[in-house]
Structures are given as structure tokens and as C-alpha cells.
C-alpha positions as CSV (number, residue, x, y, z in Angstrom):
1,X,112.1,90.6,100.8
2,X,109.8,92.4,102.8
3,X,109.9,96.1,105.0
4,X,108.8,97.3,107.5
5,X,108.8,100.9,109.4
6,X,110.8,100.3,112.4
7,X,110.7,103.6,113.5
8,X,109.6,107.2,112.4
9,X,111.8,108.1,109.2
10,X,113.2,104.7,109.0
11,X,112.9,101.7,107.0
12,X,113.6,98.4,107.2
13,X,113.9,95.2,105.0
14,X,114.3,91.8,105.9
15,X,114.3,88.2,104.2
16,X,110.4,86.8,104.4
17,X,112.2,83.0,104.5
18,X,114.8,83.4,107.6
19,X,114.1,87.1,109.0
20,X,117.4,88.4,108.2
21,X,118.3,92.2,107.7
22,X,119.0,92.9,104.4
23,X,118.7,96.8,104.2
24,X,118.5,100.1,106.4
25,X,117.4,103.2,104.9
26,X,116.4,106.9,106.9
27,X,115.0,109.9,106.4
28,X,118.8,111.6,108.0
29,X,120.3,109.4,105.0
30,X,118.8,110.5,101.9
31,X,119.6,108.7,98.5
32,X,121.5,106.1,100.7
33,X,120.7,102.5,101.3
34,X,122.7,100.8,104.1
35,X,123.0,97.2,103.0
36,X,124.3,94.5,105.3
37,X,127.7,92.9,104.6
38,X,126.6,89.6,105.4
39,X,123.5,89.7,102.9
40,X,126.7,89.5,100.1
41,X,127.0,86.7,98.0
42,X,130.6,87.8,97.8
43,X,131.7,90.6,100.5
44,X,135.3,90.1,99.9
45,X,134.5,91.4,96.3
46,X,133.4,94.9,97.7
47,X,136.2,97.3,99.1
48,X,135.1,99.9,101.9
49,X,135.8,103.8,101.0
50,X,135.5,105.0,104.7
51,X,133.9,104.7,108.2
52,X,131.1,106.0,109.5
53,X,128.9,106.7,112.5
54,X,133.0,106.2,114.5
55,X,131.5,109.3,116.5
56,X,129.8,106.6,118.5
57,X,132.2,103.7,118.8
58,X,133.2,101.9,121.6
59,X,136.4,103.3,122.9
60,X,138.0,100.0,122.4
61,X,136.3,99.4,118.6
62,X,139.1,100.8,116.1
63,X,139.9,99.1,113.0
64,X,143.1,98.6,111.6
65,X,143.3,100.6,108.4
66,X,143.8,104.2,107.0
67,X,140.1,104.5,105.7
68,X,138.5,107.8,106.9
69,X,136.6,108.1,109.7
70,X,133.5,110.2,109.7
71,X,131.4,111.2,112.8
72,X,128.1,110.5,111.5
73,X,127.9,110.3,107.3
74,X,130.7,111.0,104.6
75,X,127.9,113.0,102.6
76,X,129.4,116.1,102.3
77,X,132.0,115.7,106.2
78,X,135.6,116.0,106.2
79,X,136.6,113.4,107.4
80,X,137.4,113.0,111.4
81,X,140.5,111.6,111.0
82,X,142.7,108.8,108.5
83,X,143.6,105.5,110.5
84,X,143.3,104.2,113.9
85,X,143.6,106.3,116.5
86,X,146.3,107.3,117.9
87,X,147.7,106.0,121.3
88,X,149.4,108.4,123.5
């Protein structure tokens, strides 16, 4: 694995074999590493708490669930909202 600062406060890691993303970590995150699903030997084998960053989804992006939603970070949010959004 190797990193790399792609931009100021913000780290990045990557395999050295096929150049994939394997980890983000920033400065506005602190004591969090953001590790990329598909880096998972086994994904299915991890279950999600919440959602985060939805402050910046596409407006047709929702996900099926009643997970949290949190604007930016769930360190210490309430949370936006539980669930999909709501049609009207």
C-alpha cells in the first residue's frame, strides 16, 4: 500500500500493484479512516450503521433503507433524517 497527499489535510492510500483506492483519511475527520467497500475481502460481512455526506447527494440518489442520514459526519450530528426520503 502506498499514500499520497492528494490535497491539503487529506490523505490517500492506494494499492502499489493495480492503483486501487484503499483508504481516505482528512484533517475534518479526525480518528476516522474511510475504507473502500470494494477493497473487502468480504463486504457482505460488514453491516452499515448510517449515511453520510447525504447533504450532497444527487436528488435522485436515495437508498432504500431506514439507516440515518447525516449531512456531513455522524460524529457527534443528529441525524438528518431515518429512511428514504419522503415523496410528496
Amino acid at each position: 500500500m502506498s499514500r499520497f497527499a492528494s490535497s491539503p489535510g487529506v490523505e490517500r492510500s492506494f494499492c502499489r500493484s493495480c492503483g486501487s483506492p484503499i483508504t481516505f483519511v482528512g484533517e475534518k475527520w479526525p480518528g476516522e479512516v474511510h475504507i473502500y467497500a470494494g477493497t473487502l475481502d468480504d463486504p457482505a460481512s460488514i453491516s452499515p450503521q448510517g449515511h453520510v455526506n447525504v447533504g450532497e447527494a444527487l436528488s435522485w440518489a436515495d437508498i432504500a433503507d431506514h439507516l440515518p442520514r447525516y449531512e456531513r459526519t455522524a460524529r457527534d450530528a443528529k441525524p438528518m433524517r431515518r429512511g428514504p426520503k419522503v415523496s410528496t
